[in-house]
Biopython code that builds the backbone (N, CA, C, O; Angstrom):
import numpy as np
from Bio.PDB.StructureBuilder import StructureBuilder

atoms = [
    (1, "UNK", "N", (-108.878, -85.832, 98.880)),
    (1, "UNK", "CA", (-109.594, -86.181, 97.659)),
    (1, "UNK", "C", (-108.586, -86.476, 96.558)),
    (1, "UNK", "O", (-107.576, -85.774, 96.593)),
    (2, "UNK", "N", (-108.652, -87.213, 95.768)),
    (2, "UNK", "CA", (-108.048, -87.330, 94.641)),
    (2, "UNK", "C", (-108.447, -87.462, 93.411)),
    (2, "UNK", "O", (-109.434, -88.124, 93.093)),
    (3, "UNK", "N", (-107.573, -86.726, 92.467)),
    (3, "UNK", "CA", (-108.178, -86.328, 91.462)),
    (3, "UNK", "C", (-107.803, -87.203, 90.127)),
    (3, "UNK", "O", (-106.940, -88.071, 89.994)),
    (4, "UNK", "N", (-108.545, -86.789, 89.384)),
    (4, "UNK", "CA", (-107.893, -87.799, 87.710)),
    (4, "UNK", "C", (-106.768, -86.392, 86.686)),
    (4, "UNK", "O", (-106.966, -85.502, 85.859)),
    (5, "UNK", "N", (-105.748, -86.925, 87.359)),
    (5, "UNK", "CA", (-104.762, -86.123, 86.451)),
    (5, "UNK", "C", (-104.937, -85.565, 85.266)),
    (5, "UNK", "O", (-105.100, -86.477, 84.456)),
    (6, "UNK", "N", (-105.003, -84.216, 84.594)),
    (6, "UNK", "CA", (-105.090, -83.915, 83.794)),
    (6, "UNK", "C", (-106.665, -83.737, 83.145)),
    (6, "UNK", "O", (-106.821, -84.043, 81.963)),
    (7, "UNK", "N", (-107.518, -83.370, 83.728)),
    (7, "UNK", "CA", (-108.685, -83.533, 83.793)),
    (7, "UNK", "C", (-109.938, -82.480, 84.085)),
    (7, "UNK", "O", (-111.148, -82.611, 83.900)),
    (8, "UNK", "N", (-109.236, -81.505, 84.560)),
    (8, "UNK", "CA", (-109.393, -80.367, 85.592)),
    (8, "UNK", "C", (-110.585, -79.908, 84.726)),
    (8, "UNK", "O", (-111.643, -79.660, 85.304)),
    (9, "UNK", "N", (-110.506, -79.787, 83.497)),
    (9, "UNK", "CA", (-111.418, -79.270, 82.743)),
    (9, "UNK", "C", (-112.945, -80.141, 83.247)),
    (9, "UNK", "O", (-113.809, -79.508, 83.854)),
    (10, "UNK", "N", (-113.086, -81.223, 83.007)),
    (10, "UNK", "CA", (-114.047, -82.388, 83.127)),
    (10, "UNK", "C", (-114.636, -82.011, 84.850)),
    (10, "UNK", "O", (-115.761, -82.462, 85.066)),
    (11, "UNK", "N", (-114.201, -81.505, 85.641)),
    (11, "UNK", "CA", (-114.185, -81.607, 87.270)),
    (11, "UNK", "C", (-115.656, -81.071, 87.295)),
    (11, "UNK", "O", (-115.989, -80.306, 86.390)),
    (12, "UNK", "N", (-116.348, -81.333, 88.035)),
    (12, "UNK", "CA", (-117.978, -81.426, 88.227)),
    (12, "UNK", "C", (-118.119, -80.364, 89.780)),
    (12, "UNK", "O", (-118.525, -79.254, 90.125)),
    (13, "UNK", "N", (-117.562, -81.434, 90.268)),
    (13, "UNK", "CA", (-118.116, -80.869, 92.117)),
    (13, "UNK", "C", (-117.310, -81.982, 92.587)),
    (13, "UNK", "O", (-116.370, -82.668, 92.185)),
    (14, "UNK", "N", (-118.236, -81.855, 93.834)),
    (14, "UNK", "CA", (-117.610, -82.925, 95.331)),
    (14, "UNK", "C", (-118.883, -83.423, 95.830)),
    (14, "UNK", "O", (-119.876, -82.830, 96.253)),
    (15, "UNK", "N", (-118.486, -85.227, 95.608)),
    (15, "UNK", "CA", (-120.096, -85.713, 96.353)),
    (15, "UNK", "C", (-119.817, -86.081, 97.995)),
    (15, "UNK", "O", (-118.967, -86.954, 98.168)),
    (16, "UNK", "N", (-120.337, -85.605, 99.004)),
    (16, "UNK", "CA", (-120.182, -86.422, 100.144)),
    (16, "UNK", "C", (-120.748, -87.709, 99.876)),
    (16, "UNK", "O", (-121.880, -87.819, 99.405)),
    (17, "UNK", "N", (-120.016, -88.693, 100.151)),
    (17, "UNK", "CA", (-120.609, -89.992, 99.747)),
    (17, "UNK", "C", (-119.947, -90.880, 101.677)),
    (17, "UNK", "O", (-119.064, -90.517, 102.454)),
    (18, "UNK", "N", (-121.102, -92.279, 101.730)),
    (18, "UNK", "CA", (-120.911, -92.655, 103.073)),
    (18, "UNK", "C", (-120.013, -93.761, 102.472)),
    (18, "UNK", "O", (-120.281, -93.972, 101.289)),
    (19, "UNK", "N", (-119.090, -94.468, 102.942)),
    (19, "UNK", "CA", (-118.047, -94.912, 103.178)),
    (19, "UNK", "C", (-118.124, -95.990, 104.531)),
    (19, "UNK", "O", (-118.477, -95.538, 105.620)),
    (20, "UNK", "N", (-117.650, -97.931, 104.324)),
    (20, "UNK", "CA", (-117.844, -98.844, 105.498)),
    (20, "UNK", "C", (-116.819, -98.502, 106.517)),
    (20, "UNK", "O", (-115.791, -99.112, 106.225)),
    (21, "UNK", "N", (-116.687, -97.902, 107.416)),
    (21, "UNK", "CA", (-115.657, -98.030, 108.429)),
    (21, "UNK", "C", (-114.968, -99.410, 108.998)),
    (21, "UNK", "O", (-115.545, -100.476, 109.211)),
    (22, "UNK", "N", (-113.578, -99.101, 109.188)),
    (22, "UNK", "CA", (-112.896, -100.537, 109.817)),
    (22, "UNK", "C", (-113.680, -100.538, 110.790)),
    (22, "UNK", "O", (-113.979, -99.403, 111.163)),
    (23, "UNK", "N", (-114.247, -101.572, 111.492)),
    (23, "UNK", "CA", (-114.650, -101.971, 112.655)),
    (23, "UNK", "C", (-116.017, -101.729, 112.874)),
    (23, "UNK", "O", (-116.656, -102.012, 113.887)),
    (24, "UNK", "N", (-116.552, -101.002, 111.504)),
    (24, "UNK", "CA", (-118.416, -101.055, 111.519)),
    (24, "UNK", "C", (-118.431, -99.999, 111.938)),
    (24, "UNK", "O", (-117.687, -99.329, 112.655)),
    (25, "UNK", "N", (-119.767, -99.801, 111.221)),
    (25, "UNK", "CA", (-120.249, -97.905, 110.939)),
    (25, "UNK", "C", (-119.832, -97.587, 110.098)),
    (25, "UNK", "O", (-119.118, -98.384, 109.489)),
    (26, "UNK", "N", (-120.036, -96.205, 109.555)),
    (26, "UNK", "CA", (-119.861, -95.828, 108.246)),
    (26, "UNK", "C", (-119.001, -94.304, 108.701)),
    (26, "UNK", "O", (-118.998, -93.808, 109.827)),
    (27, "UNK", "N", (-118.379, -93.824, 107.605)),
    (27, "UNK", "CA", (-117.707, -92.609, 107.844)),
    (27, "UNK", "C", (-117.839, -91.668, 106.553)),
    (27, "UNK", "O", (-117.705, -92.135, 105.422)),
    (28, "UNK", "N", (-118.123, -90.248, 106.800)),
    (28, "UNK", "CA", (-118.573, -89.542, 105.746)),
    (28, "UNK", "C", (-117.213, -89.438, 104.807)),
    (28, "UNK", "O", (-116.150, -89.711, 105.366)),
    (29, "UNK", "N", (-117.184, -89.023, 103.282)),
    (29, "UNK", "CA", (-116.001, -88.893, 102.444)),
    (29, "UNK", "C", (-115.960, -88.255, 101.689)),
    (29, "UNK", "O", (-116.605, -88.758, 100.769)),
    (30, "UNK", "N", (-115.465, -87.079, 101.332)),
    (30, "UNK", "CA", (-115.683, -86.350, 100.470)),
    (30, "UNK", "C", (-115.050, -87.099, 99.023)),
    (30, "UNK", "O", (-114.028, -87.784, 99.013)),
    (31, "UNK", "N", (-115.856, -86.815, 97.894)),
    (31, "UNK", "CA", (-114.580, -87.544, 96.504)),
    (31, "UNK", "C", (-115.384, -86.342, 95.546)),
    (31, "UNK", "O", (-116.427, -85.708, 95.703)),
    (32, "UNK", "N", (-114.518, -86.375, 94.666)),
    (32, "UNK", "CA", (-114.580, -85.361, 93.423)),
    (32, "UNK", "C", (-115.448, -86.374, 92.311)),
    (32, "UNK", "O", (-115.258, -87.588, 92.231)),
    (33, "UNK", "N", (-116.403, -85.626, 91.507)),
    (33, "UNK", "CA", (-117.607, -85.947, 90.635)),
    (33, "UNK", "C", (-116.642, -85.271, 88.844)),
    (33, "UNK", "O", (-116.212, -84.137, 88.633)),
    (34, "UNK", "N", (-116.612, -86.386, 87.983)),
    (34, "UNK", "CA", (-115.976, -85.459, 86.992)),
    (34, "UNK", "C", (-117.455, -85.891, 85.869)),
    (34, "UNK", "O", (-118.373, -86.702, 86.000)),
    (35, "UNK", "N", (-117.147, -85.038, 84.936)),
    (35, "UNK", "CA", (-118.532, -85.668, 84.034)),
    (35, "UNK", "C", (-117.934, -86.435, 82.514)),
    (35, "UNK", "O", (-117.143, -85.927, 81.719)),
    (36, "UNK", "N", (-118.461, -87.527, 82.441)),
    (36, "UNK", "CA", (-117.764, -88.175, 81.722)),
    (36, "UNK", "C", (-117.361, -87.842, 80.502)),
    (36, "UNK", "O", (-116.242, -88.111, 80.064)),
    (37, "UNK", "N", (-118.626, -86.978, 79.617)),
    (37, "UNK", "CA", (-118.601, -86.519, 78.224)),
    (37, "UNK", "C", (-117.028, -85.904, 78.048)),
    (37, "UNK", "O", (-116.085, -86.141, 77.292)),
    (38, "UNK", "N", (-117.213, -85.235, 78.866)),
    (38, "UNK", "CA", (-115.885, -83.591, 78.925)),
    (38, "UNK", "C", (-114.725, -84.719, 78.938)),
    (38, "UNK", "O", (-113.847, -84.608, 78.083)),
    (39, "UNK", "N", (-114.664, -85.780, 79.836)),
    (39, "UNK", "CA", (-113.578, -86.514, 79.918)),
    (39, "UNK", "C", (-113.087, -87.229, 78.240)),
    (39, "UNK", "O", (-111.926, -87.362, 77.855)),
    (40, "UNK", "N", (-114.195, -87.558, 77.559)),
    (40, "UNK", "CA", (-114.344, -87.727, 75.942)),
    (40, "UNK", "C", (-113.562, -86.749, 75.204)),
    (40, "UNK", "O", (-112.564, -87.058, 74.552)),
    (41, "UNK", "N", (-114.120, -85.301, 75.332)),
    (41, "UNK", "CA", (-113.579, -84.415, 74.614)),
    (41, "UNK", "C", (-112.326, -84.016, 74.843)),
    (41, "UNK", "O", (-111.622, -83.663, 73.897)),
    (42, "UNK", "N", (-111.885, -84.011, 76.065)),
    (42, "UNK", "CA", (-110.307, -83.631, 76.621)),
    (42, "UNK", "C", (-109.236, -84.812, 75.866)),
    (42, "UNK", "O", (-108.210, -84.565, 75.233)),
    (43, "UNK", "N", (-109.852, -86.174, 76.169)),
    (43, "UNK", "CA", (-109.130, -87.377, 75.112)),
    (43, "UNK", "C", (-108.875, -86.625, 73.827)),
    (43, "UNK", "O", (-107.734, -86.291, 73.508)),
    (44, "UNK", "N", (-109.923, -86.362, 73.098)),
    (44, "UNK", "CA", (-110.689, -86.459, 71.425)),
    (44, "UNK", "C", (-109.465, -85.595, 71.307)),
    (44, "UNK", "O", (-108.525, -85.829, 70.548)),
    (45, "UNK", "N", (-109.604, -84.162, 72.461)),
    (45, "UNK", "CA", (-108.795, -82.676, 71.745)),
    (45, "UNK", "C", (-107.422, -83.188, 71.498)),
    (45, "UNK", "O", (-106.867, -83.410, 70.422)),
    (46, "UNK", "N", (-106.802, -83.390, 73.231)),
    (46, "UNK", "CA", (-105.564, -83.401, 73.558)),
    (46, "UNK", "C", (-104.738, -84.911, 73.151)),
    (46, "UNK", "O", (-103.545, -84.768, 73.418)),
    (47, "UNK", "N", (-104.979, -86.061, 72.685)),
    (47, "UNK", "CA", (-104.797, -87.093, 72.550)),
    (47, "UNK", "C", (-105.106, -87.592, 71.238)),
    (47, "UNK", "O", (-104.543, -88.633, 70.900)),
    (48, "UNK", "N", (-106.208, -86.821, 70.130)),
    (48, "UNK", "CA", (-106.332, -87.069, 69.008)),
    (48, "UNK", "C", (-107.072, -88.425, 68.311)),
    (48, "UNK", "O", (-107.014, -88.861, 67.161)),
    (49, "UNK", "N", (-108.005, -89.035, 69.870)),
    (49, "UNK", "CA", (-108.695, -90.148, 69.874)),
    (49, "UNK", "C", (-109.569, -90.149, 69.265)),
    (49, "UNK", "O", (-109.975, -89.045, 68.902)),
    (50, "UNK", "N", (-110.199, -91.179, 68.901)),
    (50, "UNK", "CA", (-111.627, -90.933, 68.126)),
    (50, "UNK", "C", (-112.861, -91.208, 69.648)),
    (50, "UNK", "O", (-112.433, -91.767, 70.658)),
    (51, "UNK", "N", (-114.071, -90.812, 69.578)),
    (51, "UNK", "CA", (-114.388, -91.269, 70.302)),
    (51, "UNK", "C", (-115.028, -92.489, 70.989)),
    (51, "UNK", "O", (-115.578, -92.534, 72.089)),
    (52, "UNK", "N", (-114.848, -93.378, 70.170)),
    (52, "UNK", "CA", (-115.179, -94.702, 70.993)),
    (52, "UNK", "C", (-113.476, -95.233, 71.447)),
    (52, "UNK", "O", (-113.280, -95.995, 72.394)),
    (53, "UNK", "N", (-112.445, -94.714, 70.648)),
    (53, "UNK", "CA", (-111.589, -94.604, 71.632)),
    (53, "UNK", "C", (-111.041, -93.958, 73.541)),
    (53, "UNK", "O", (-110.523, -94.297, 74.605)),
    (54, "UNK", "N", (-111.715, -92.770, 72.734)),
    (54, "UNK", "CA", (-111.939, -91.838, 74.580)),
    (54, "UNK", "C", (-112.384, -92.628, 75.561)),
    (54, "UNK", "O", (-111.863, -92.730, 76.671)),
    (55, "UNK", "N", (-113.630, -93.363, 75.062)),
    (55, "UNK", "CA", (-114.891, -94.306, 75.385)),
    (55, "UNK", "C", (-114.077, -95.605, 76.240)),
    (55, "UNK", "O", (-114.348, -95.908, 77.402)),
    (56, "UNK", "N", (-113.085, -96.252, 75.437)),
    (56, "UNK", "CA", (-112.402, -97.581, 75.490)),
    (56, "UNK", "C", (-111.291, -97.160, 77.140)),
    (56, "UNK", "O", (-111.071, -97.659, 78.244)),
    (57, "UNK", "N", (-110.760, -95.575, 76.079)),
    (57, "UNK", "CA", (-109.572, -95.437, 77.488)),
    (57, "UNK", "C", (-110.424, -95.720, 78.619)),
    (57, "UNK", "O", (-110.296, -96.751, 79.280)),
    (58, "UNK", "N", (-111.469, -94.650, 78.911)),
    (58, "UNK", "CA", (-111.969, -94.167, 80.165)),
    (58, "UNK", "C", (-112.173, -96.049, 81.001)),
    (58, "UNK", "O", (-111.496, -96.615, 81.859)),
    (59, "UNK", "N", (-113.064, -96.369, 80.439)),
    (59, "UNK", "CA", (-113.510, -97.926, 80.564)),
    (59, "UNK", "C", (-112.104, -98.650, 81.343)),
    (59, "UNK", "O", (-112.029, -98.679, 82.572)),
    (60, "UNK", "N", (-111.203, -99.123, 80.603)),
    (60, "UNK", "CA", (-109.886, -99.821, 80.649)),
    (60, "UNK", "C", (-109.216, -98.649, 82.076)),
    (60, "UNK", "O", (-109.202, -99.088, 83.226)),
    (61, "UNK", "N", (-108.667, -97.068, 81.743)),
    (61, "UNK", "CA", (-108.086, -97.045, 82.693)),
    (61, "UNK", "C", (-108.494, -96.175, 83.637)),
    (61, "UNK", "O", (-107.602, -95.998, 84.467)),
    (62, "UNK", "N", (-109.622, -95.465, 83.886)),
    (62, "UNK", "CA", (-110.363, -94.785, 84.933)),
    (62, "UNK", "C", (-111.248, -95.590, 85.120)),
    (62, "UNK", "O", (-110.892, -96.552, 85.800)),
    (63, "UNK", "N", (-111.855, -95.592, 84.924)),
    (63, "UNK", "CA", (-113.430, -96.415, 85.574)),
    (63, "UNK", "C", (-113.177, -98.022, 86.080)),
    (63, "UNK", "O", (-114.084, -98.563, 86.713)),
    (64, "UNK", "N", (-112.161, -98.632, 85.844)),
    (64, "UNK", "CA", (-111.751, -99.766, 86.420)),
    (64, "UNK", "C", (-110.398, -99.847, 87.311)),
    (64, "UNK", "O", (-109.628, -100.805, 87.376)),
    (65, "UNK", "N", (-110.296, -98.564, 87.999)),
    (65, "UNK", "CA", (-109.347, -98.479, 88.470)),
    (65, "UNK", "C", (-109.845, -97.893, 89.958)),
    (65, "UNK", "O", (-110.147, -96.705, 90.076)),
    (66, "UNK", "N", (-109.897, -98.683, 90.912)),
    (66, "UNK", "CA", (-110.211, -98.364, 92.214)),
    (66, "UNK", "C", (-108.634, -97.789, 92.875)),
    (66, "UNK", "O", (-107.614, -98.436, 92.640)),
    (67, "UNK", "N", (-108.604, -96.741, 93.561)),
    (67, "UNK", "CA", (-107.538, -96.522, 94.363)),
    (67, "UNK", "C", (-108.236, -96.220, 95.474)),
    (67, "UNK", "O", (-108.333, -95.009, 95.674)),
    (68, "UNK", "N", (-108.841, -97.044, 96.396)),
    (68, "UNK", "CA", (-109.304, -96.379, 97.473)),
    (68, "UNK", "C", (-110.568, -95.746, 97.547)),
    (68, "UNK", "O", (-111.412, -95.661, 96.654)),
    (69, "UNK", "N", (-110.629, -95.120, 99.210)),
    (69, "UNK", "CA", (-112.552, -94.406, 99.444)),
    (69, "UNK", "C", (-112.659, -93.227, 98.350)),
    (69, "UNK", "O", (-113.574, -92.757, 97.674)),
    (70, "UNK", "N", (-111.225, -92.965, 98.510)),
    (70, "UNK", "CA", (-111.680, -91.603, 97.348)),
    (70, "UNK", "C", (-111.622, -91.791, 96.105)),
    (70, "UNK", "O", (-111.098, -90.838, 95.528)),
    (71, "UNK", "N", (-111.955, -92.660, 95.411)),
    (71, "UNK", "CA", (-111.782, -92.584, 94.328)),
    (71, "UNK", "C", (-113.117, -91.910, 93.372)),
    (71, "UNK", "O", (-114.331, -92.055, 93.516)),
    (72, "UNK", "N", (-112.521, -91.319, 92.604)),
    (72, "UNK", "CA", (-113.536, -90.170, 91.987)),
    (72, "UNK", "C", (-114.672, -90.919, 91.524)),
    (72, "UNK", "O", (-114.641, -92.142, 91.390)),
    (73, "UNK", "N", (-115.425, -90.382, 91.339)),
    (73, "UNK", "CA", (-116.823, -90.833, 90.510)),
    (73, "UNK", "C", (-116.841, -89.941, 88.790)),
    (73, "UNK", "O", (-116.459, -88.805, 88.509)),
    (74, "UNK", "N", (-117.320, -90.792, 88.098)),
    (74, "UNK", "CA", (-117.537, -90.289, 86.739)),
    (74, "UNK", "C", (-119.033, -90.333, 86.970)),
    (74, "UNK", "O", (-119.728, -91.098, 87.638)),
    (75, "UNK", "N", (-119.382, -89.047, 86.045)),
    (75, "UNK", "CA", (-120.872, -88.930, 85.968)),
    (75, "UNK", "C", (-121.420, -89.077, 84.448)),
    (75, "UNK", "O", (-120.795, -88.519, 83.546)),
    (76, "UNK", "N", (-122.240, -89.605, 84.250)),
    (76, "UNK", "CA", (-122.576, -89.780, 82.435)),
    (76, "UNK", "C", (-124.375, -89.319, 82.176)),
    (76, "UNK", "O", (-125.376, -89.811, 82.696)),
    (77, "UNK", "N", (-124.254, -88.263, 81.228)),
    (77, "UNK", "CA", (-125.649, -88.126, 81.262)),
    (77, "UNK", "C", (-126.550, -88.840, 80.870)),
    (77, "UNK", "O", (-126.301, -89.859, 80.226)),
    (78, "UNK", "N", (-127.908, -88.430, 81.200)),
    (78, "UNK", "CA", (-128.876, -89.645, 80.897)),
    (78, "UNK", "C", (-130.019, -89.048, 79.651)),
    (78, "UNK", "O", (-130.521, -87.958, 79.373)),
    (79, "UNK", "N", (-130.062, -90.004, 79.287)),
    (79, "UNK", "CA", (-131.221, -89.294, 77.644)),
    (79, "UNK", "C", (-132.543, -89.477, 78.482)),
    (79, "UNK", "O", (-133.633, -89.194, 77.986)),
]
sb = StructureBuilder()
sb.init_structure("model")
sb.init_model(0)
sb.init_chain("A")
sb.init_seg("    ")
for serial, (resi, resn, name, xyz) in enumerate(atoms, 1):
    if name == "N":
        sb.init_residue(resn, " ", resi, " ")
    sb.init_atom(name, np.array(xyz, "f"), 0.0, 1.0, " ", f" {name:<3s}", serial, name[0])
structure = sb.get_structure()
């Protein structure tokens, strides 16, 4: 699994999520669930962002950044 550096605070759980296998079929994967807000506030505290800055990082360099099956999921609540 891999994680979003520095983040630990934000860390949710672990989703089994299904995954395309080379050669067809699918293969189970574990990836780590972080929740997005907390990811806001860890910016806001430790970084001194405002938050539509936090907002901008996450966008630009987590959430558009695929590394692979594991790549974490952000979770964002819903009103």
């Amino acid at each position: 699994m891999l994680k979003i550096d520095g983040f630990d605070d934000a860390l949710v759980g672990i989703a089994t999520v299904w995954q395309k296998a080379k050669g067809g079929g699918a293969d189970r994967v574990d990836t780590l669930i972080y929740d997005g807000e907390r990811i806001v506030t860890v910016l806001c505290e430790q970084s001194g962002m405002s938050y539509e800055e936090a907002l901008e990082y996450i966008s630009f360099n987590i959430e558009d950044a695929y590394v692979g099956e594991n790549t974490p999921i952000i979770v964002w609540p819903c009103d």
